[in-house]
C-alpha positions as CSV (number, residue, x, y, z in Angstrom):
1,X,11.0,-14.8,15.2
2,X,10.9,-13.1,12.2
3,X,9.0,-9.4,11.1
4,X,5.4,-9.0,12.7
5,X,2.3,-8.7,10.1
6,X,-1.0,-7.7,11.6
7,X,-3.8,-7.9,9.1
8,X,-7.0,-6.3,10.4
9,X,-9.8,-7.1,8.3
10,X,-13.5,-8.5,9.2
11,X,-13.4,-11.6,6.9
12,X,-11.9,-14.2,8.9
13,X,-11.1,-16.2,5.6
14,X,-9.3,-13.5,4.6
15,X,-7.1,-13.1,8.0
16,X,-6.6,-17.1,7.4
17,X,-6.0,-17.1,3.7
18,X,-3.1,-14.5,5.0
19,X,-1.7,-16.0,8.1
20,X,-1.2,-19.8,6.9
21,X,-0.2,-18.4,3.1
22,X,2.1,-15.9,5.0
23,X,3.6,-18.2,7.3
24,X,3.8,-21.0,5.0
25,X,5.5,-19.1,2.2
26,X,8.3,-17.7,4.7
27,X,9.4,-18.7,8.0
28,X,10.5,-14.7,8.4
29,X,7.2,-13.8,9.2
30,X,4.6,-13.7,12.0
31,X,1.1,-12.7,11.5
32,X,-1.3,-11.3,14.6
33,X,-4.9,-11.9,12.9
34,X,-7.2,-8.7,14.1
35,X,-10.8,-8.6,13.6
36,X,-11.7,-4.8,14.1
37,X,-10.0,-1.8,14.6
38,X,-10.7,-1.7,18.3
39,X,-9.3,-5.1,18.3
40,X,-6.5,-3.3,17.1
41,X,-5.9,-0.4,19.3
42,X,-6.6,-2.6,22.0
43,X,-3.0,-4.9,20.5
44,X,-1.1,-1.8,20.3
45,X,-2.6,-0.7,23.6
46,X,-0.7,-4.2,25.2
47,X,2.8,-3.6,23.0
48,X,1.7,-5.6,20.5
49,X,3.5,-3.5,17.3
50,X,4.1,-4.7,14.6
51,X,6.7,-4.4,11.6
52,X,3.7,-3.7,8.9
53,X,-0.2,-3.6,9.3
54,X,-2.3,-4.7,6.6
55,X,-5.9,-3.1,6.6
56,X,-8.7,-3.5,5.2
57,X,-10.6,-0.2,4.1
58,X,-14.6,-1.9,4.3
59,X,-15.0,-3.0,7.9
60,X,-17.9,-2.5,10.0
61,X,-17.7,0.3,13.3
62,X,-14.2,1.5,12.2
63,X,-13.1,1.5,8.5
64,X,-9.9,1.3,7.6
65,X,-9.7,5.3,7.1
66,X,-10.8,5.7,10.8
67,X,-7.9,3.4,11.9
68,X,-5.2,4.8,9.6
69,X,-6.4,8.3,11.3
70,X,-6.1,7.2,14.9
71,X,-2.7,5.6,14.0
72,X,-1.2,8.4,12.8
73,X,-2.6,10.6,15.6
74,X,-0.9,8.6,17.8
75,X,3.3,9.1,18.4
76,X,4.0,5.8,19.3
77,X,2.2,3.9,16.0
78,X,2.4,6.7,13.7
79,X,5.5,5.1,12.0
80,X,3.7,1.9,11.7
81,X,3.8,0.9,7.8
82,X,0.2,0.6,6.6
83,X,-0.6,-1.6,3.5
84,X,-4.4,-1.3,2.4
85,X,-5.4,-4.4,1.6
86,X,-8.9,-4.0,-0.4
87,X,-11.8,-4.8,-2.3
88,X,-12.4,-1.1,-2.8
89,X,-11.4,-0.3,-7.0
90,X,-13.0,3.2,-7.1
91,X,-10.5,5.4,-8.5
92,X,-10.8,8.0,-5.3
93,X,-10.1,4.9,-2.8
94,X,-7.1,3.6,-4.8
95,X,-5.6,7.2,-5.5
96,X,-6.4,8.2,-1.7
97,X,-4.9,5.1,-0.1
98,X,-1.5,5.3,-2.1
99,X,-1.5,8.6,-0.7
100,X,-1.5,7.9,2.5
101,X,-0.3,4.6,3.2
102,X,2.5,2.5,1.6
103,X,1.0,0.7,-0.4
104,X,-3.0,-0.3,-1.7
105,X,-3.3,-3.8,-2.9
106,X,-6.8,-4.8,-4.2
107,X,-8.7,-8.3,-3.5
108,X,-8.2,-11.1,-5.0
109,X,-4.5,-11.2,-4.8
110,X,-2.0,-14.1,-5.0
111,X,0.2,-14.9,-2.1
112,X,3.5,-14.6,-3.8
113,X,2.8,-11.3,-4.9
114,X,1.5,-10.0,-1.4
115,X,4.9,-11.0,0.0
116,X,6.9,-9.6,-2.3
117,X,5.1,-6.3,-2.2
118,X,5.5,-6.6,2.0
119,X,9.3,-7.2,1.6
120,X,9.8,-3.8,0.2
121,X,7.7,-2.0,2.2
122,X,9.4,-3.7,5.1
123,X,12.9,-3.2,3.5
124,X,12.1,0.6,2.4
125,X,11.0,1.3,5.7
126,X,14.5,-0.5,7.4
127,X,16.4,2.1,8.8
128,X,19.6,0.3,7.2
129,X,17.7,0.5,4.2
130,X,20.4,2.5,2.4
131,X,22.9,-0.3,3.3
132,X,21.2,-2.9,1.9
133,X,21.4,-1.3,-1.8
């Protein structure tokens, strides 16, 4: 199998819309559909890493701030990409989140454009990165 995705959002059409569009559009990818960020931790707790997160910023319990602060807190997931994936357009979220993550992508998006953004992170974040240029 291919590069794990985990997208951790509270919309389950969202985590859907993701996994069969994701999977569909490339057979490289597997995607681990999370519903909270404890439902999170709790996948990393069981060595369930993944190649990328995607992660929502508006979620109920544990934003996606909260979870971006325990990951990096953490040795082990700290070097987990993390690819805000967002209905939140205020200026402070969008400048903030492409601070600190690798990327901020704002709801609606199309499919093809999600992957291709994913492939770079991935391949930026490749440790034979510098041979694939």
């Amino acid at each position: 199998m291919g590069k794990k995705i985990m997208v951790v959002d509270d919309d389950p059409s969202v985590r859907t819309t993701i996994k069969e569009g994701l999977e569909t559009f490339s057979q490289e990818y597997e995607v681990i559909s999370i519903e909270s960020g404890e439902q999170c931790f709790n996948c990393l707790k069981n060595n369930k890493i993944p190649d990328l997160i995607l992660l929502d910023i508006m979620m109920p319990d544990m934003d996606g701030w909260q979870v971006l602060n325990r990951l990096r807190d953490n040795n082990e997931w700290s070097k987990i990409p993390i690819v805000f994936l967002t209905a939140k357009t205020d200026d402070f979220s969008k400048t903030f989140g492409k601070t600190v993550s690798q990327d901020y992508i704002e709801k609606p998006f199309r499919m093809s454009d999600l992957k291709q953004r994913i492939d770079m992170v991935l391949k930026k974040n490749d440790p034979n990165y510098s041979n694939l240029i």
